[in-house]
C-alpha positions in Angstrom: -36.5 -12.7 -6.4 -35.4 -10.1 -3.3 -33.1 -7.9 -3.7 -30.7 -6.9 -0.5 -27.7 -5.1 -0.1 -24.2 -6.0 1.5 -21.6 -3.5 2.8 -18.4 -2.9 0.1 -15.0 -2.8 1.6 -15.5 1.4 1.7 -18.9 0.6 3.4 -20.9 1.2 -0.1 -23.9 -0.9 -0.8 -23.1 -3.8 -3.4 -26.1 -5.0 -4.6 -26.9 -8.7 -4.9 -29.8 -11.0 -6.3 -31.3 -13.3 -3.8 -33.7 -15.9 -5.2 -36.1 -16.6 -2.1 -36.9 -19.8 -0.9 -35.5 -22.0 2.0 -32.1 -22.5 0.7 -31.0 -18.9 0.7 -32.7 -18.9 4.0 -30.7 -21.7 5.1 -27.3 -20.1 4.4 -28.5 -16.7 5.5 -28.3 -18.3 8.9 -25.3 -20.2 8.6 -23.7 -16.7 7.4 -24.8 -15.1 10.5 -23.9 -17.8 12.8 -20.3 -17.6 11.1 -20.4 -13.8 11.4 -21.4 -14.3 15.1 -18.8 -16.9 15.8 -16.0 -14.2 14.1 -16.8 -11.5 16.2 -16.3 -14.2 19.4 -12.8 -14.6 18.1 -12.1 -11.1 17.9 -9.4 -9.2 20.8 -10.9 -7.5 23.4 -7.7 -5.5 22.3 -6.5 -5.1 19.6 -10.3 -6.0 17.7 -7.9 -8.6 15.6 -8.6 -12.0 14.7 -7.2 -14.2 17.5 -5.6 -17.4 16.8 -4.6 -20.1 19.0 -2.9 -19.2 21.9 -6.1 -17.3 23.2 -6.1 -16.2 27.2 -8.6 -14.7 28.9 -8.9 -13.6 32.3 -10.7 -14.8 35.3 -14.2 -13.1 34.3 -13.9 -14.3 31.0 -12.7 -11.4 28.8 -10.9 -12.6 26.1 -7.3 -11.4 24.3 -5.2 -12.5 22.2 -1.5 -13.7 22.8 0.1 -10.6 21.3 -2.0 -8.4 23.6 -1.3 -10.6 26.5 2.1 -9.8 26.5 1.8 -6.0 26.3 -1.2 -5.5 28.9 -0.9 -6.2 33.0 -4.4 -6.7 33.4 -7.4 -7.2 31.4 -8.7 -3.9 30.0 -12.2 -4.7 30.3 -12.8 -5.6 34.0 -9.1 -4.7 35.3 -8.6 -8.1 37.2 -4.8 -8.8 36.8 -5.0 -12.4 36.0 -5.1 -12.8 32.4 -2.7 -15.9 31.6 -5.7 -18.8 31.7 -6.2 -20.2 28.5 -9.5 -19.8 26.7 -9.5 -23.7 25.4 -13.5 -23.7 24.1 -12.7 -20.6 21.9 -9.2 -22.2 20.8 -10.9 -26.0 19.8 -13.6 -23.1 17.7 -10.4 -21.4 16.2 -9.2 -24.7 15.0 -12.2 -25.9 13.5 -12.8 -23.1 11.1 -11.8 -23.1 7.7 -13.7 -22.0 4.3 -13.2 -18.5 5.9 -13.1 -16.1 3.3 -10.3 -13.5 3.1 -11.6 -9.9 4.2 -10.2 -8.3 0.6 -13.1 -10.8 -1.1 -14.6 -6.9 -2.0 -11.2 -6.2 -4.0 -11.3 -9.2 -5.7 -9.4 -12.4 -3.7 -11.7 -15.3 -4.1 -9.6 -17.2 -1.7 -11.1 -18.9 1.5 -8.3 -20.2 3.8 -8.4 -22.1 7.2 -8.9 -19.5 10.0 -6.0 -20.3 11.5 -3.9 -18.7 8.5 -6.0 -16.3 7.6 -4.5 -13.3 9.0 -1.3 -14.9 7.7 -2.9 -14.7 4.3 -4.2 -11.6 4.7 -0.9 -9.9 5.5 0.7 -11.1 2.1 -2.8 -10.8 -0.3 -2.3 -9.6 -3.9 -5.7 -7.7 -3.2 -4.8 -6.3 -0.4 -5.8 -2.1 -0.3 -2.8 0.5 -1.1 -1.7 2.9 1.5 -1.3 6.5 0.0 1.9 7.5 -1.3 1.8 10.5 0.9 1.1 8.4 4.4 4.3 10.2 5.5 2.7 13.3 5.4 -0.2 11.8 7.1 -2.8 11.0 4.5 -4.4 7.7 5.9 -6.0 6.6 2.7 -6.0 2.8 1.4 -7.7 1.3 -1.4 -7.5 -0.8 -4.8 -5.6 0.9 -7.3 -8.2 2.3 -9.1 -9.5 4.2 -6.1 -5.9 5.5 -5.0 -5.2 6.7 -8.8 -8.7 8.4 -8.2 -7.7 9.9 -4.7 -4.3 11.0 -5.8 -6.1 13.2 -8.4 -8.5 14.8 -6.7 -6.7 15.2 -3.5 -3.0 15.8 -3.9 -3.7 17.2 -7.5 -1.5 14.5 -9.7 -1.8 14.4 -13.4 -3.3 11.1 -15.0 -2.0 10.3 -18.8 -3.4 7.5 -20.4 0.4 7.1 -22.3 3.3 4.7 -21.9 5.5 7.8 -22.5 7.0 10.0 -19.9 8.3 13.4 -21.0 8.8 15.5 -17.7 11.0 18.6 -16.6 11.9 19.4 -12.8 12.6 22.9 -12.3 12.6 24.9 -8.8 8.9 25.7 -9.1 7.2 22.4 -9.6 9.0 20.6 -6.9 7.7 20.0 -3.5 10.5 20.4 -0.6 9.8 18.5 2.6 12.4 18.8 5.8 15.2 16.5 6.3 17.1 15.4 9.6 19.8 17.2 8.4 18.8 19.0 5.1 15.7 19.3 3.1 14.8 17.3 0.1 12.8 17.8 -2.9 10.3 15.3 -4.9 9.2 15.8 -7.9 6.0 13.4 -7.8 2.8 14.3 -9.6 2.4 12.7 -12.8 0.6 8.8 -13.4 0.9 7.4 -16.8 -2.1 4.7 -17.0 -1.3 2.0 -19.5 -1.0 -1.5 -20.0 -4.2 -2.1 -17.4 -2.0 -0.7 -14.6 -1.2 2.5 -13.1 2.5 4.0 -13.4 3.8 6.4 -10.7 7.5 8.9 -11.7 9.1 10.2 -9.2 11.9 12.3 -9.1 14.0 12.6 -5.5 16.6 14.9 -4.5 18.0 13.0 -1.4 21.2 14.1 0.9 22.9 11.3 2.1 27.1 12.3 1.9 26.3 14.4 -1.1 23.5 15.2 -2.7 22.2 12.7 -5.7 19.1 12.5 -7.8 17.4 9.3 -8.0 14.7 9.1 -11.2 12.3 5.6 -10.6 9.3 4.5 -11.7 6.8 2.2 -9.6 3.6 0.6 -10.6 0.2 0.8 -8.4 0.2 -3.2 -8.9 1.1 -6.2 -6.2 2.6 -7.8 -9.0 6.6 -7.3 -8.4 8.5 -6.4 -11.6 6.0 -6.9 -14.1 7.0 -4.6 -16.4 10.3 -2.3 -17.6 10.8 0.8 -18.1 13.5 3.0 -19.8 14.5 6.7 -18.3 16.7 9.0 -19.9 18.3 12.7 -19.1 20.4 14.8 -21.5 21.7 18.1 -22.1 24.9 19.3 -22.7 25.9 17.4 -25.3 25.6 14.7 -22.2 23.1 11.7 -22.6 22.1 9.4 -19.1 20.1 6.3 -19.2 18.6 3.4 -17.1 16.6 0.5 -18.1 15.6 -1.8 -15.3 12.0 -3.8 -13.5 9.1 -1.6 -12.5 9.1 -2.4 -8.8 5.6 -2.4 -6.6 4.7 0.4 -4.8 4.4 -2.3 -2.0 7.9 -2.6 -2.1 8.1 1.5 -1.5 10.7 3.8 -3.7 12.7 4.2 -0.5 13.7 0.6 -0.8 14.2 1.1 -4.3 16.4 4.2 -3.8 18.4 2.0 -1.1 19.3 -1.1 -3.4 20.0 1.5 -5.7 17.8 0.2 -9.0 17.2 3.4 -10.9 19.0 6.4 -12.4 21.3 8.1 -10.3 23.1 11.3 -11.0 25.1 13.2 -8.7 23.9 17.0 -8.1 26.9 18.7 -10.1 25.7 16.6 -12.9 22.1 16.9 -12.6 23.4 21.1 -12.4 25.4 20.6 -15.3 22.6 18.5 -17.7 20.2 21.7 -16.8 22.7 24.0 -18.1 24.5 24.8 -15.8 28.7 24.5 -16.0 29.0 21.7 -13.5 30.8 23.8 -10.4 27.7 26.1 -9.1 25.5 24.3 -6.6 22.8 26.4 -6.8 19.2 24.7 -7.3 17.4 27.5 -8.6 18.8 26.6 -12.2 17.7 23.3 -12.1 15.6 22.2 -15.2 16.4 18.7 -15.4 14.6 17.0 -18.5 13.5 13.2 -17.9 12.4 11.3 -21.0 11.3 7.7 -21.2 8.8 4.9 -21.6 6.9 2.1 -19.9 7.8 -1.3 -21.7 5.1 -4.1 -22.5 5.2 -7.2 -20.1 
């Protein structure tokens, strides 16, 4: 037996057992030959896959049809002729299939045709997760295990291995980011980690023609409603509830926020449940307890 190492999707070594012997040997070259024949088919560009139409230009740089329509010339040798059609590399294109998807390393055992395979990729279940704080510029993806990990250790969120939520938002735990036309606070820190997935509450103060509260929950999971949650405020003698789907995070809580699906209180109210009398409109007293839990499948 030999042992050898292949490159994870965050470049780690995965090690792999390779009985020796003339067979392995035999699809060690067919892998490279396929690895070879990939890079061929990648844009000069954009370094994407290229699928049929493929152009090239007159020295035989080669781009694919996306590119062609956003470049004047070829970027490689300049030469402004870049509509002739790369036919061998197209016919290659067409041939392929067993490909297997790029996310293989976070678990899609799929192989496709190449021709759909960035198709497939653009819609895989395994597919890495951006960061929730990409808006801010944090350029991190990965599965959800390593974005629960990352969220921890670099934007200082709190994991809890519970279905329950039992949070307060006052004026010193929020985080204030500047709006268009008024800043907004989130109150998003806190992953509750049950039921094999991970659970992400966040709390939004958002300005639109008045200001309103919207209290969601999204799950670090492809998997689109796969699970309900309840979420409850009170005080005051006043009780608010929701019960609705857990939404992806692909799907984003600015989409959930816009189709409305969560609690939604107006400011006054969200004032007046903190203790307040209803009429200030001062933030400072806000203390806003959110009570809940994560429902089984």
């Amino acid at each position: 037996m030999s042992n050898r190492t292949t490159p994870g999707c965050q470049g780690g070594p995965v090690s792999t057992n390779v009985p020796s012997g003339p067979k392995p040997f035999i699809e060690k070259q067919n892998s490279m030959a396929l690895v070879s024949t990939l890079e061929l088919l990648e844009c000069s560009v954009c370094v994407e896959s290229m699928i049929p139409p493929i152009y090239q230009c007159k020295e035989g740089h080669t781009l694919c049809n996306e590119c062609k329509a956003k470049v004047k010339q070829c970027p490689t040798c300049r030469c402004e002729t870049i509509d002739i059609r790369c036919r061998a590399l197209e016919r290659i294109a067409e041939s392929l299939d067993e490909i297997q998807c790029k996310y293989a390393c976070y678990g899609c055992r799929s192989t496709v045709k190449y021709a759909t395979k960035k198709e497939h990729e653009q819609k895989c279940a395994f597919r890495p997760f951006q960061c929730l704080h990409i808006a801010q510029g944090c350029s991190f993806e990965g599965s959800s295990i390593e974005l629960v990990r990352h969220l921890v250790e670099q934007h200082q969120y709190v994991q809890q291995e519970s279905s329950r939520i039992n949070f307060v938002c006052n004026k010193q735990n929020s985080t204030v980011y500047a709006g268009e036309e008024s800043d907004h606070s989130i109150w998003q820190r806190y992953i509750y980690s049950c039921y094999d997935k991970h659970f992400v509450l966040r709390v939004h103060r958002k300005v639109d023609c008045d200001p309103q509260f919207y209290i969601s929950v999204a799950v670090l999971h492809s998997r689109h409603h796969s699970n309900r949650y309840s979420i409850t405020t009170s005080g005051n003698h006043r009780r608010y509830t929701f019960e609705g789907p857990v939404w992806s995070i692909r799907k984003g809580f600015k989409e959930i926020e816009r189709v409305r699906d969560c609690l939604i209180l107006p400011e006054n109210i969200a004032l007046f449940l903190s203790g307040g009398k209803g009429s200030e409109n001062d933030l400072a007293i806000i203390n806003l307890a959110v009570s809940g839990e994560i429902l089984p499948p």
